[in-house]
C-alpha positions as CSV (number, residue, x, y, z in Angstrom):
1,X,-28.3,31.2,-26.1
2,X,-26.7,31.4,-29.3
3,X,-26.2,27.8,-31.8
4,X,-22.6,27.2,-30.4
5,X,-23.3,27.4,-27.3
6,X,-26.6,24.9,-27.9
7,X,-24.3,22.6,-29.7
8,X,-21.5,22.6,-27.0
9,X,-24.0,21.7,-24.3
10,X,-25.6,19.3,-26.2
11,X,-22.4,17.3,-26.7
12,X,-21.3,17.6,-23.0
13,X,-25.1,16.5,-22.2
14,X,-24.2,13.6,-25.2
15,X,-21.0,12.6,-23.1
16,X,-22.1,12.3,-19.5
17,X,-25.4,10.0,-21.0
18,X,-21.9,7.9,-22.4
19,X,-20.4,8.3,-19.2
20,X,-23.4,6.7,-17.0
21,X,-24.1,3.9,-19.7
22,X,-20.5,2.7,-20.4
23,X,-20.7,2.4,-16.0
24,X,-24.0,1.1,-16.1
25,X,-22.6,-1.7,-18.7
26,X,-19.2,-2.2,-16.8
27,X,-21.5,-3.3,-13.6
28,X,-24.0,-4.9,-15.6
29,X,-21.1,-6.9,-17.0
30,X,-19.4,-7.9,-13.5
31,X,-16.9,-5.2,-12.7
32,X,-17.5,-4.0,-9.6
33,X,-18.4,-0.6,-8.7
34,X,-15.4,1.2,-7.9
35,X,-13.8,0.3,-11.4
36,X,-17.5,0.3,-13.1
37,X,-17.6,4.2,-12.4
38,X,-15.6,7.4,-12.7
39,X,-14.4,9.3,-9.7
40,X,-15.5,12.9,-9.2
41,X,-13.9,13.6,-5.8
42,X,-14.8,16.9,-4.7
43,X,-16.3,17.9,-1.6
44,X,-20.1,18.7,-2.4
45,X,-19.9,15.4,-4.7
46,X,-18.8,13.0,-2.2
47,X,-21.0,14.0,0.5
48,X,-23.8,13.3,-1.7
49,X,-23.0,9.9,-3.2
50,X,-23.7,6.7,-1.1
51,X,-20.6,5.0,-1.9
52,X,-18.2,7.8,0.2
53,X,-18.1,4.8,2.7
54,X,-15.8,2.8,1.0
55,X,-14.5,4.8,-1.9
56,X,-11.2,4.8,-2.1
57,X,-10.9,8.5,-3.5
58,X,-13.5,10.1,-1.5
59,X,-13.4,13.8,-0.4
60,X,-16.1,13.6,2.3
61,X,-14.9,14.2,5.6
62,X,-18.3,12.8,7.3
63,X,-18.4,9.3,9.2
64,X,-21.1,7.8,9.5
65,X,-22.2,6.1,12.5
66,X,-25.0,3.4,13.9
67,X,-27.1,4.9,16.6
C-alpha cells in the first residue's frame, strides 16, 4: 500500500457511505425503495439482495416459490 492508493480507497469507501445515506434519507423521506436506491444489476448482486422479487432491473434468474 502506497499513500495514493490509501487515499483513492478511502474516497471510494467516503462515496459508497454517501451512497447508502443519501438512500437511507430518500426512504426515510417517503420515496419508495426502488427510486430511494441505486441499481447494481449484476448477477452475484441480485441473487443476494431481497428486493430481486420485484425490482424492475434485476439480473437474478431465481424464482422463488411457496412450499
Amino acid at each position: 500500500m502506497d499513500d495514493v492508493s490509501l487515499e483513492k480507497s478511502l474516497q471510494e469507501f467516503d462515496t459508497v457511505v454517501g451512497d447508502i445515506e443519501g438512500s437511507i434519507i430518500n426512504e426515510v423521506d417517503g420515496q419508495v425503495i426502488q427510486t430511494s436506491w441505486k441499481t447494481n444489476p449484476d448477477k452475484r448482486t441480485c441473487d443476494a439482495c431481497d428486493y430481486k422479487t420485484f425490482c424492475k432491473s434485476s439480473a437474478s434468474k431465481k424464482k422463488l416459490t411457496v412450499p
